[in-house]
N, C-alpha and C positions, 0 to 999 in steps of 0.2 A: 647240605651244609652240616656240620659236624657240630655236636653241644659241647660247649666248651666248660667245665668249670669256673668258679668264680676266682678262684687263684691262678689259675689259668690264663682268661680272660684280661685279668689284670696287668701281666705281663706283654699282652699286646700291645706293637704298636704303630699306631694309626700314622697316616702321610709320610713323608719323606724323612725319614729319622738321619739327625748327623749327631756329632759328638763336639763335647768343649770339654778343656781340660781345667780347672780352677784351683786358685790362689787364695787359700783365707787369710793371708797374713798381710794382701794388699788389698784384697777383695777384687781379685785381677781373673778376667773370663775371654778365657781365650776366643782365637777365630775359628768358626765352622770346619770342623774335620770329617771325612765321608765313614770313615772308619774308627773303631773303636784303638786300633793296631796303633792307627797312626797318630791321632788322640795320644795315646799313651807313651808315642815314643817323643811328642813333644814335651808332655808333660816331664820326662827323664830328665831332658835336655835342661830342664828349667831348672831339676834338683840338683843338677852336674854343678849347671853356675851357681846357683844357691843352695848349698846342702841344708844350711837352716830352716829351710822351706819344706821337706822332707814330709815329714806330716803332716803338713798345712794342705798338701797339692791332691785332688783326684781326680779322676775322669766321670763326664756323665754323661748320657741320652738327655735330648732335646729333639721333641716335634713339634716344637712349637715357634712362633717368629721372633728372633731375637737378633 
């Protein structure tokens, strides 16, 4: 096993990692994506139909149950 740094380290991540794309201007959290790609290209989709959302919207990791 290889020492990891602590910065490193923290970047890991543990169980089965998926992606949600989010909405601060509704507080709106999307459904479980596998991919960060695909996360990302719904997230567009959302700015398409709502361009005022624009900087409200990003994508994130999630390993945890939600």
């Amino acid at each position: 096993m290889k020492k990891m740094s602590d910065l490193v380290s923290k970047k890991v991540k543990g169980g089965a990692a998926h992606y949600h794309w989010v909405c601060t201007v509704n507080s709106f959290w999307s459904t479980k994506y596998s991919t960060n790609a695909s996360a990302n290209s719904a997230r567009k989709a959302h700015t398409v139909k709502y361009p005022s959302h624009s900087l409200n919207t990003y994508v994130t990791s999630c390993t945890g149950r939600c």
